[in-house]
C-alpha positions in Angstrom: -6.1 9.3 -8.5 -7.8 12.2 -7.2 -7.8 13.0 -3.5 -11.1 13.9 -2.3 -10.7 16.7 1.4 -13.1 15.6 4.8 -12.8 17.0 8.0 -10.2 15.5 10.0 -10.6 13.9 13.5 -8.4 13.0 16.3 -5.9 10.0 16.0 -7.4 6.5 17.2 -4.8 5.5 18.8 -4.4 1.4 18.9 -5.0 -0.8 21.5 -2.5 -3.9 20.7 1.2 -4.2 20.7 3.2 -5.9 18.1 7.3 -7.5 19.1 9.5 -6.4 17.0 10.4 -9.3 15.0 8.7 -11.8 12.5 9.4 -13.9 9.6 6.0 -13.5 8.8 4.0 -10.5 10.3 0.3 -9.8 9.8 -1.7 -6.8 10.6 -5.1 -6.2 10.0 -6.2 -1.9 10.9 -9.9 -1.4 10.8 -11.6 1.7 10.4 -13.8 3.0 13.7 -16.9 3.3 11.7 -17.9 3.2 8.5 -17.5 6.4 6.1 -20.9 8.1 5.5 -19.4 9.0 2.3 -18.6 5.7 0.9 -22.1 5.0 -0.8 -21.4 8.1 -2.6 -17.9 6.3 -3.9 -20.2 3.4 -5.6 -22.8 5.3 -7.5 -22.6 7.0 -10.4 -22.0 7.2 -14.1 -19.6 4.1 -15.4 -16.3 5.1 -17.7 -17.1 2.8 -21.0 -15.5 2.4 -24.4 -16.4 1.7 -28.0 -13.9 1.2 -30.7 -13.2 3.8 -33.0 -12.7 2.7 -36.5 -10.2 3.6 -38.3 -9.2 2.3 -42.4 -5.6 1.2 -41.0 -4.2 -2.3 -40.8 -0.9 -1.5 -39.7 1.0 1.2 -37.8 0.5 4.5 -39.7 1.0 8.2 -40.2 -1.4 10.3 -38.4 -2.6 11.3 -42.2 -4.8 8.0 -42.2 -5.2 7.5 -38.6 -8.1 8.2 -36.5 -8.6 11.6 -35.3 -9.5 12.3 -31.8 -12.7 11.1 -30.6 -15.1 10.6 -27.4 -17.1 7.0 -27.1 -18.6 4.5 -24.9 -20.4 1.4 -24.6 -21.1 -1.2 -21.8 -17.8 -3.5 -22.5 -15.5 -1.2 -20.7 -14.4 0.0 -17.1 -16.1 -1.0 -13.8 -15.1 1.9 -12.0 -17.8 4.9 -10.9 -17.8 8.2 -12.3 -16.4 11.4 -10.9 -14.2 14.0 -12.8 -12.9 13.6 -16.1 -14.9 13.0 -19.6 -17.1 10.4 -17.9 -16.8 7.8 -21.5 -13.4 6.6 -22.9 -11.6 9.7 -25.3 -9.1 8.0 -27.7 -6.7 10.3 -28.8 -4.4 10.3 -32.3 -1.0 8.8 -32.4 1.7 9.0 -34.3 1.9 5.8 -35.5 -1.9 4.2 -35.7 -3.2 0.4 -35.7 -6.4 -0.3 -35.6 -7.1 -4.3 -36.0 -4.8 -6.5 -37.7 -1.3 -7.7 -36.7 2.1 -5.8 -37.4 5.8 -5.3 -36.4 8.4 -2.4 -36.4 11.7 -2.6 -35.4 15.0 -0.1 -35.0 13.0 2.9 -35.6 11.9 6.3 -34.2 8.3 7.0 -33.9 8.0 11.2 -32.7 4.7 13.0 -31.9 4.2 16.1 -30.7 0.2 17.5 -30.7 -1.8 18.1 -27.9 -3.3 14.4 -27.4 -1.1 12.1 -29.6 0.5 9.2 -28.4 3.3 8.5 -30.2 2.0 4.3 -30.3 -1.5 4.0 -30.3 -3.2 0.3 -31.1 -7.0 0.0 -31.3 -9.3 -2.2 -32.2 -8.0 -5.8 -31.5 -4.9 -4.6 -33.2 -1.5 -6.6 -32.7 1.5 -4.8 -32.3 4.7 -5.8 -31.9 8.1 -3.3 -31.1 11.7 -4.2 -31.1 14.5 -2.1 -30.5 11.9 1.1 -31.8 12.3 4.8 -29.9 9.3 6.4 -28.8 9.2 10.1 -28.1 6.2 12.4 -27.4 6.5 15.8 -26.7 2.8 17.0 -26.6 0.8 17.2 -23.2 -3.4 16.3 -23.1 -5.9 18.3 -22.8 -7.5 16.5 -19.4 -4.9 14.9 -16.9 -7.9 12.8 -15.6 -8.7 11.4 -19.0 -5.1 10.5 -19.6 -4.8 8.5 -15.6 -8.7 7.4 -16.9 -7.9 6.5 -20.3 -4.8 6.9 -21.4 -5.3 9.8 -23.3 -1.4 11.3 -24.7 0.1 8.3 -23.6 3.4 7.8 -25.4 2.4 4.0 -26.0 -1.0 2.4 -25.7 -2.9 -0.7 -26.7 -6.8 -0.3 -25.9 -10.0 -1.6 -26.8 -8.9 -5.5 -26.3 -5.3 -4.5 -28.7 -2.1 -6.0 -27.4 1.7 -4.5 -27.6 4.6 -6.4 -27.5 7.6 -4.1 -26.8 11.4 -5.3 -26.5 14.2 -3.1 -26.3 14.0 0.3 -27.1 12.6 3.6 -25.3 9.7 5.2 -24.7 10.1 9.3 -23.4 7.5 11.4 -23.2 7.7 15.0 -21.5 4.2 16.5 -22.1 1.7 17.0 -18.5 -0.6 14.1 -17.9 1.6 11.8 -20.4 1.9 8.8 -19.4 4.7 6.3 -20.8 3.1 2.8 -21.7 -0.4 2.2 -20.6 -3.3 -0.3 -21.2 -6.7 0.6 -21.1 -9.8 -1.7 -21.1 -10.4 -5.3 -20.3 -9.0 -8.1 -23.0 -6.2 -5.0 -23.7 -2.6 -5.8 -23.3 0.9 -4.7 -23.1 4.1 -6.5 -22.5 7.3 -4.5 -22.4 10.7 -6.2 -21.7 13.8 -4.2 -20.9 12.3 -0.6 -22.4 13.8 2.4 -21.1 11.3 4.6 -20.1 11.0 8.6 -18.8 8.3 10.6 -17.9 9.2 14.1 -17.1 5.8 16.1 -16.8 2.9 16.4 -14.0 0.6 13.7 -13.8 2.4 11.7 -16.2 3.6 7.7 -15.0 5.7 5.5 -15.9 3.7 2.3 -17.0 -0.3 2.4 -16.6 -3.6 0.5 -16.8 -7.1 1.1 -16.0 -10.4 0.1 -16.9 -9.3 -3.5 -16.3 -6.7 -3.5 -18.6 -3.2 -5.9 -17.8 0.7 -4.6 -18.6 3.4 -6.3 -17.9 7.1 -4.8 -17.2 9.6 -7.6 -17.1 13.3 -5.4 -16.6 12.6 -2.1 -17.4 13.9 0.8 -16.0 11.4 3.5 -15.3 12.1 7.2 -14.4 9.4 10.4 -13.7 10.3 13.4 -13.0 7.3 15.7 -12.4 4.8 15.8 -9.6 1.9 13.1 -9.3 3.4 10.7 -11.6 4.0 7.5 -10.0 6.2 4.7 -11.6 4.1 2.0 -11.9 0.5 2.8 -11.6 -3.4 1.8 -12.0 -6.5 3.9 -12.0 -10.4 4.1 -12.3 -11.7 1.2 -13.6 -8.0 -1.0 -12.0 -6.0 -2.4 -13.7 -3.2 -5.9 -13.6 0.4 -4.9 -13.8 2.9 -7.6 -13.2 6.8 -6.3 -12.1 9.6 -8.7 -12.9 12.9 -6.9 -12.1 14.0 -3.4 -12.7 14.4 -0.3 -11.3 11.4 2.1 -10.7 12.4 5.7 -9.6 10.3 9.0 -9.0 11.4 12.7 -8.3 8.2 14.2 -8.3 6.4 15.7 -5.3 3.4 13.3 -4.7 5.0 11.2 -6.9 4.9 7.2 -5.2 7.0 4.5 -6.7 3.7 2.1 -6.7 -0.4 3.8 -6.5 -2.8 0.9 -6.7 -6.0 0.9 -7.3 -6.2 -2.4 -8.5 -3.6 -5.3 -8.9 0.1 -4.9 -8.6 2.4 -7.7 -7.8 6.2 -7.0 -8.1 9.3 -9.4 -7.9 12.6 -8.8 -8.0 12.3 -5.1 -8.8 13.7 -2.0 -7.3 11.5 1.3 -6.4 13.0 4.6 -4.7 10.7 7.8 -4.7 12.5 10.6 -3.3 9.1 13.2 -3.2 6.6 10.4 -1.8 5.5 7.4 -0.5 7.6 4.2 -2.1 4.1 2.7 -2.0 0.1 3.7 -2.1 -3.0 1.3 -1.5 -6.4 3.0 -2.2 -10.3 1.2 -2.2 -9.5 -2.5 -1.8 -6.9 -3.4 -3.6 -3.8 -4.6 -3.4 0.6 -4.4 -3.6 1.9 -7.6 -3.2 6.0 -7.2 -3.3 8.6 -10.3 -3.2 12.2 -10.2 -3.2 12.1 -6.3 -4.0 13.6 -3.6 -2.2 10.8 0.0 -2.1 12.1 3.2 -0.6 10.1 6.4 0.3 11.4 9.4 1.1 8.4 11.6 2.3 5.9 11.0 4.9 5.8 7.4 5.3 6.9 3.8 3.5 3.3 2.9 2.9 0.2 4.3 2.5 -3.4 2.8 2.6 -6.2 4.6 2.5 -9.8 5.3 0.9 -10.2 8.8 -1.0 -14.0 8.9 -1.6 -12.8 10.3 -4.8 -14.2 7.5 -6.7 -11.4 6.0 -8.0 -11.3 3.2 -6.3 -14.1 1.1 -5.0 -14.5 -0.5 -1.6 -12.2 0.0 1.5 -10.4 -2.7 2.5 -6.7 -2.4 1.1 -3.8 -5.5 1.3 -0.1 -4.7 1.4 1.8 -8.5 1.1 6.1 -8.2 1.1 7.8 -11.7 1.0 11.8 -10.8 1.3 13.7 -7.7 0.3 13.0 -4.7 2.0 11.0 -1.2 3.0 12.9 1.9 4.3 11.1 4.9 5.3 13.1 7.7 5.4 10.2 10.0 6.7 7.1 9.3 9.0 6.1 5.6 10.0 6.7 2.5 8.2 3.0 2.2 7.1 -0.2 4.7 7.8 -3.4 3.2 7.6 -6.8 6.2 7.6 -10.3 6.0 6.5 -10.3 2.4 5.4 -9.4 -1.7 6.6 -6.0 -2.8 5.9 -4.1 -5.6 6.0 -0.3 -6.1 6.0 1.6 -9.1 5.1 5.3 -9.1 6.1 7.4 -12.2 5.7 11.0 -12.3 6.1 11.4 -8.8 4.8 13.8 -6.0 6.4 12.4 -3.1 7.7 13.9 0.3 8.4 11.7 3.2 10.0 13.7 6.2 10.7 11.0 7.6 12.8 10.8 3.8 14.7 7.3 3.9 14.1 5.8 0.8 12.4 2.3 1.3 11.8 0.3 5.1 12.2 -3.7 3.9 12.0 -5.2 7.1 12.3 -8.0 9.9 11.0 -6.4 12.1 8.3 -7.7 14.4 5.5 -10.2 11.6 3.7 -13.5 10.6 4.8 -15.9 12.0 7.7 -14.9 13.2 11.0 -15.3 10.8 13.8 -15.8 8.0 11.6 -12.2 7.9 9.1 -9.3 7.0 11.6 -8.4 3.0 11.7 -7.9 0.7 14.8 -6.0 -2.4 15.4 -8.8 -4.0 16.6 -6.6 -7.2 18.7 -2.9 -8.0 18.8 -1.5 -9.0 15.2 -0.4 -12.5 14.2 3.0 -13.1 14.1 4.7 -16.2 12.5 7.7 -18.0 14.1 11.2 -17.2 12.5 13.0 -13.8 13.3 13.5 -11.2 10.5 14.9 -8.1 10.4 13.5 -4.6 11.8 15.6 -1.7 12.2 14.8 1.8 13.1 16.8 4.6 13.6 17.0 6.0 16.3 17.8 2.7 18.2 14.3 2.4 19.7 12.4 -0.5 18.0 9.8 0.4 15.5 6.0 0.6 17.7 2.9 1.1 16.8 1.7 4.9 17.3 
């Protein structure tokens, strides 16, 4: 989740209009050339994963766990190389699995080292949590390897493991900790009305990468420090499914929702006061229904490609059925170095700035060749919804 610097060029400005109402809206931006950096977002070393064995059946102390430890094989992550450890680092935890099924409930699990989770399940472990308090206090050692891997996460299942969490808390406040986080494909995490905090840089809310899936039915998810989004995916994406809750960030840089794989929410709340309520990069996708996102600096929405590596391809897809999208800064959505589409049906939208949709060149990519274009006038479904804007002036595309 790394943002790579280009020269910047002028604003494409676009050549369609758009009314200012629609049940169902669709946009498609386009950028005016392609990248001459994006071959150099596909190649490169792959982030991979081998399981680490450990002795332990069942959650344990750190005493018989495994220690810290660097591997990889070909099973793992699809995305390309770039900063960070380049293979999957598995840290300690304070409570262990590796393989084999097991259950804790109405306790307090604590860690504090550099690089512990305070959960950690490996192995094709099974894990199941009820009502249990988890609280790490330790940072890591590499904030890429934690948004990579999961490295210091508070709660983790990885290598094909699966958690099942209900009730309870998860807090951690160390840099680069994330809260809950699944790493790899065939891993797994289900949490269902966890509170969870994450107070330090770099560190989210509820993660996955390397193709690994979470999903966060009624949670309610706070960060506090800056690049720590509340619901997030990295190198390698990731599936996170949102049922309900409330999903806020204080954190400069800090977006309710960064994709870089597959997020779908329903029902759910998201309010970031430092940043974007959402953030597409590479092609991937938000897909929102019946939720209500907020963002409070620079825009509502952001798509974009970083040539960071991070995220593969460029062609990014924002869907909202119902609810609604405020931004309180900047235009409703800005589009730059990559395609987009946008998918808006029967959702309310409130620009301050009455701008709708800023396609332009920004800080990512190469000069000349990174802005985006609306290449014809957008599609619009019958049946009025609601746009607002203050001022009065309708939202317009800029």
């Amino acid at each position: 989740m790394r943002a790579t610097s280009g020269r910047a060029s002028l604003p494409l400005i676009l050549l369609a209009s758009l009314t200012a109402s629609a049940c169902g809206l669709v946009t498609t931006a386009t950028p005016a050339a392609s990248s001459s950096d994006s071959a150099s977002a596909s190649a490169s070393a792959r982030a991979t994963t081998t399981a680490v064995p450990t002795a332990a059946a069942e959650c344990v102390s750190p005493s018989s766990a495994a220690s810290s430890s660097t591997s990889s094989s070909s099973s793992a992550a699809s995305g390309p190389g770039g900063p960070g450890s380049g293979t999957a680092v598995v840290g300690t935890g304070g409570c262990s699995q590796s393989g084999g099924s097991a259950a804790k409930s109405a306790e307090t699990i604590s860690a504090a080292a550099a690089d512990e989770s305070g959960v950690l399940v490996n192995e094709d472990g099974k894990l199941t949590l009820s009502g249990v308090a988890v609280a790490t206090t330790g940072s890591s050692s590499s904030s890429d390897d934690s948004s990579f891997y999961g490295l210091d996460a508070g709660v983790i299942a990885l290598n094909g493991s699966t958690v099942t969490e209900t009730g309870g808390s998860v807090t951690t406040s160390g840099a680069g900790a994330n809260a809950i986080f699944s790493y790899g494909s065939g891993s797994s995490v289900a949490a269902t009305g966890v509170v969870v905090s994450a107070s330090g840089q770099y560190a989210h809310g509820v993660m996955a990468s390397g193709a690994g899936s979470l999903t966060a039915d009624n949670l309610t998810v706070t960060t506090a420090g800056a690049n720590g989004a509340a619901v997030a995916t990295d190198r390698g994406g990731g599936t996170i499914t949102v049922l309900g809750g409330t999903y806020r960030t204080s954190g400069t840089s800090s977006p309710g929702i960064y994709s870089t794989g597959t997020i779908t929410a329903s029902g759910a709340t998201f309010d970031a006061t430092g940043a974007e309520a959402a953030v597409i990069e590479g092609s991937n996708s938000v897909t929102v229904t019946d939720s209500h996102l907020t963002g409070s600096v620079n825009r509502g929405v952001m798509i974009y490609q970083s040539m960071s590596g991070d995220a593969q391809g460029a062609a990014g897809v924002f869907s909202e059925t119902g609810g609604s999208l405020a931004a309180l800064s900047g235009p409703l959505f800005y589009v730059t170095n990559t395609t987009a589409t946008i998918d808006l049906s029967c959702a309310s939208l409130d620009g301050s700035s009455g701008v709708l949709l800023d396609a332009a060149a920004g800080q990512w990519g190469s000069s000349d060749s990174n802005g985006a274009r609306q290449p014809s006038t957008p599609s619009i479904k019958p049946s009025p919804a609601r746009l607002t804007s203050t001022p009065s002036a309708p939202p317009r595309l800029t």
